[in-house]
Structure formats: structure tokens, C-alpha cells
N, C-alpha and C positions, 0 to 999 in steps of 0.2 A: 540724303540723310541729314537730319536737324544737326547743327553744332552741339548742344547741349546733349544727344546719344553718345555721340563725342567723348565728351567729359567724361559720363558718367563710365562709360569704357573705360578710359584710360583709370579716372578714379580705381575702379574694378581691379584693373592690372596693375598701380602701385599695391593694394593691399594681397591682391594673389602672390606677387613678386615676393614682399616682404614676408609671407608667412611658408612660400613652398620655401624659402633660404633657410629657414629653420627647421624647420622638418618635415618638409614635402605638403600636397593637398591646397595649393594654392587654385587649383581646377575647381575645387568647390568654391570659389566665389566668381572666378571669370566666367566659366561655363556656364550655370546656370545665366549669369546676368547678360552675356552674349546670346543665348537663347532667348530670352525675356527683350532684350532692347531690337535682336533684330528679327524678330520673326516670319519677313515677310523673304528670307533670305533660306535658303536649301540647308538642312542639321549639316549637312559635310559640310558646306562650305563655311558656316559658320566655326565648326571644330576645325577644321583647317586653316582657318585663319586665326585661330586662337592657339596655336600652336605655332606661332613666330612672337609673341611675345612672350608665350612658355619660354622656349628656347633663348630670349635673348635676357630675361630675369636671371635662369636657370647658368648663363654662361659670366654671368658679373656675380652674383653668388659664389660660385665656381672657383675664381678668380681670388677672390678673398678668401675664401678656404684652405686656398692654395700657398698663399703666402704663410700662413698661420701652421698648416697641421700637415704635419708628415704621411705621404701616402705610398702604397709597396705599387709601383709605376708597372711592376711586368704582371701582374695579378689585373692590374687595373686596365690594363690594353687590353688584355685576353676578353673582359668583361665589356667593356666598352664597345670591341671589336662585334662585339657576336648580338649586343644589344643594338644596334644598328636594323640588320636583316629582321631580326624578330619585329620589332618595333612597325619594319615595311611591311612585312608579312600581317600584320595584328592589323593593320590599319585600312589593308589590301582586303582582309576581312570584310571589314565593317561595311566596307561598300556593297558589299554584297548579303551577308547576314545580319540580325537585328542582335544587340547584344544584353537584349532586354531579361533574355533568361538564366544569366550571371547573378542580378541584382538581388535575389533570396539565398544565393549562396554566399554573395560579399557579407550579406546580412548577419548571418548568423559567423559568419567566419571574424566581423568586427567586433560584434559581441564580446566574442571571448577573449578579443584583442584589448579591448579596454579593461575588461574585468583582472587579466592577467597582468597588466602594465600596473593598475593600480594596487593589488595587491604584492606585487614582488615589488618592493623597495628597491631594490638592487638591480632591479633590472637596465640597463642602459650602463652599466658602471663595468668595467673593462674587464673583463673573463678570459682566463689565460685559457687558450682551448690546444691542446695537443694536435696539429694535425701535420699528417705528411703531405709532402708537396702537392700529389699525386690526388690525396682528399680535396685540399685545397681549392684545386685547379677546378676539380668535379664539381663541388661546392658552387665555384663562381661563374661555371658556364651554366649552373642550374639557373641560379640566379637569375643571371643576366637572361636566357632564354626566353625565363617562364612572365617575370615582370618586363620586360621586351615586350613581348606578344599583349600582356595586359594592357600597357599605358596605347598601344597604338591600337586596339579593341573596345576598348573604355575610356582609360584615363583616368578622371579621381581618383588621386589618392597614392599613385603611381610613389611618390618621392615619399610617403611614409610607410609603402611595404616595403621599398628597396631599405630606408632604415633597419626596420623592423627583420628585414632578412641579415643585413650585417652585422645587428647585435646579436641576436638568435641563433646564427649559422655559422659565422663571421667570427664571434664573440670580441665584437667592435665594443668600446663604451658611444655614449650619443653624441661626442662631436665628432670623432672620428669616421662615427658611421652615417653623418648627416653631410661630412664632408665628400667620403664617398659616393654614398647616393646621389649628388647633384653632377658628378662625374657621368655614372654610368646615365641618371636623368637626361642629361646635356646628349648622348648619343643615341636616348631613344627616342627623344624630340627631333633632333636631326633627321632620324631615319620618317620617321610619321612626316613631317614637313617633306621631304624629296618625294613621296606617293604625294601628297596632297597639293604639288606643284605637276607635276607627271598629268594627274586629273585636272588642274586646271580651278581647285578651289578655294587660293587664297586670294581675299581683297587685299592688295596691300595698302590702299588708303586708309583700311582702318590698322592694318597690321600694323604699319609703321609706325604710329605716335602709342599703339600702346605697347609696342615692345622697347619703345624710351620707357615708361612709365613703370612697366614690369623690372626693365634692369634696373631702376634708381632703387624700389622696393627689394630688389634680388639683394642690392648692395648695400643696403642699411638695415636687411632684414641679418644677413652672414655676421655682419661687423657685430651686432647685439648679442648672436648667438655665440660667437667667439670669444668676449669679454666675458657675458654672464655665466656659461660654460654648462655642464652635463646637470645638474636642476632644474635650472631654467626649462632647459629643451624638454625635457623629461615632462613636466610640466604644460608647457605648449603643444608636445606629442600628443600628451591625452585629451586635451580642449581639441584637438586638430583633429582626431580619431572619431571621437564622439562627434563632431560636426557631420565627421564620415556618414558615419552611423543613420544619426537621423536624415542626414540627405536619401540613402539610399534605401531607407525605411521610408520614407514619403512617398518613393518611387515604388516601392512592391506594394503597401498597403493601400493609396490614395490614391495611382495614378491606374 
């Protein structure tokens, strides 16, 4: 492999790093360019190997969030915990089915996503939601199960629906629920990476300088979103959605 494929990875994985620490969808820029630089290399192995520098952006993100913003630790294991196995499971998939007949339903399902975002002002701003413990709990193994199974089946976009579920479901405001999402993010990357070591599909030569490159981006991506706080992100949501968007519209109409 040329030095300069190199870079351009690593390049790749600082700015994934920096923008999944914000609001998830950092997959749209590594993924696609992981595909495009290494082509002569097997799609698992390439998404497998691009999933240790998810995981190590996603875990210095994390970190920083953690210092900063208060999180309910027994909700969060429950979620964490069950985000694991799906994640195996999702990714256990993929090796065997194509997940090409997803992408007209993400289609339309981001649609509404952006449209909705931008018209509710309020959206992302901290909603007292009534629930019993018992809802809760139900709540955050949905969650966790259903975006588990997604990010290790797909992937893009993974860390803006887990947002997108904790303000909605949650009734998180956006740091809160950006803080969480790289929680539960961090153990669905885990679980996708032990299948994709199991098979035998991560290069670590390339893995390892860009999972430096990812965490430096994970960690000055949190720090930005910490200080400038629930606008910002709110903002960066919707540039990051819409990215979604036509990414996955290129894929139904073009490809």
C-alpha cells in the first residue's frame, strides 16, 4: 500500500472522529473513503478494519463527555450491556446477507428526520418526560437492541440515531444525548470488532494509525461540542443528517 493511501486514511479518520464526537455519522466520511482508497481489498475487511478506529475516536470522545456531563450509570449498563450482542449479531448478519435493501427505507425515514429537526426549534432542548422505571428500562433495551443490530448491519449514521432516539424517547436535550450515544456507540463498536476479529478481517497496519487519528478528532471534536453546547450541535445534527441523506440517496438512485 502507497504511503500517501496512508495519509489520506488517517486524514479521513481525524475528520470522522471529530464530527461522530459531535453527533454521530463520522462513518460517512471514513467508509465511503475506505472503500474508494482500498478497493482491491474484500467490503468486510475493509468495514472491519474501519471499525478500530470507530471504536478508538468513539472511546476518547467518551472520555471527555464523561468528565463534563452527568449520566444515570444503571440505565446506561442495562443499554450498553445488550448493545454489545446485537451489534455481534448485526454484523454476523452482514456476512451473510446484503444490506442493500435497507437503504430506500433509511431514505425516506431521514427525510422526515431532517425536515422534523429543522422545523421543531426545540427540538434537542431538554423535555421533562414522565416515565416509570419500568417504561424506562423498556425504552433503553429497545434502543439499545434495535441501533445495536443497525450500526453492526450497516453502520452510517449509527451515533445520530442513538442521539436522535435519546432526545425523542429519552427526552435527553443534545449534549446529554450526544453524550450518551457515544456510550452506548463505544459498545456497539466493541461488539462489531470481536465478530470481525473472530473472521479474521481487520488489517491492523492500517487500523492502528488511524485509530490514533480518529481518537485525536473524537477528542477535539467532544471538547468543541461541550463548550459551544445544545445550538451548536443542533446545528451540526442537521448538516450531519442531511450528509446522511444524500449519501444514502446516491446509493438507492445511482448505484
Amino acid at each position: 500500500m502507497e504511503t500517501y493511501v496512508l495519509v489520506l486514511l488517517c486524514l479521513a479518520a481525524f475528520a470522522a472522529g471529530f464530527i461522530d464526537a459531535i453527533v454521530g455519522g463520522g462513518g460517512l466520511i471514513q467508509t465511503p473513503m475506505g472503500l474508494i482508497l482500498l478497493p482491491n481489498l474484500a467490503v468486510s475487511t475493509v468495514i472491519g478494519t474501519l471499525k478500530v478506529p470507530a471504536f478508538s475516536g468513539t472511546s476518547f470522545a467518551a472520555y471527555q463527555y464523561l468528565k463534563k456531563v452527568d449520566m444515570n450509570w444503571k440505565l446506561l449498563s442495562i443499554m450498553m450491556l445488550l448493545a454489545f450482542p446485537s451489534a455481534f449479531l448485526g454484523s454476523t448478519l452482514l456476512t451473510y446477507v446484503s444490506n442493500d435493501f435497507m437503504k430506500p427505507l433509511l431514505l425516506v425515514i431521514l427525510s422526515f428526520l431532517v425536515i422534523y429537526t429543522y422545523a421543531k426549534k426545540n427540538f434537542g432542548q431538554h423535555i421533562e418526560k414522565i416515565q416509570s422505571n419500568a417504561t424506562q428500562i423498556f425504552n433503553a433495551i429497545g434502543i439499545s437492541f434495535i441501533v445495536g443490530l443497525y450500526d453492526g448491519f450497516i453502520g452510517p449514521g449509527t451515533g445520530s440515531f442513538l442521539v436522535v432516539a435519546f432526545i425523542a424517547i429519552m427526552g435527553f436535550d443534545f449534549l446529554h444525548a450526544s453524550a450518551n450515544a457515544k456510550m452506548v456507540n463505544l459498545s456497539t463498536n466493541f461488539g462489531s470488532i470481536c465478530l470481525f476479529i473472530l473472521k479474521g478481517k481487520i488489517i491492523w497496519a492500517i487500523a492502528i494509525p488511524m485509530a490514533f487519528s480518529n481518537a485525536f478528532g473524537g477528542w477535539l471534536g467532544a471538547k468543541l461540542a461541550i463548550n459551544k453546547g445544545n445550538s451548536f450541535i443542533r446545528v451540526f445534527f442537521l448538516v450531519v443528517v442531511i450528509g446522511t441523506l444524500i449519501r444514502f440517496g446516491y446509493d438507492v438512485f445511482f448505484k
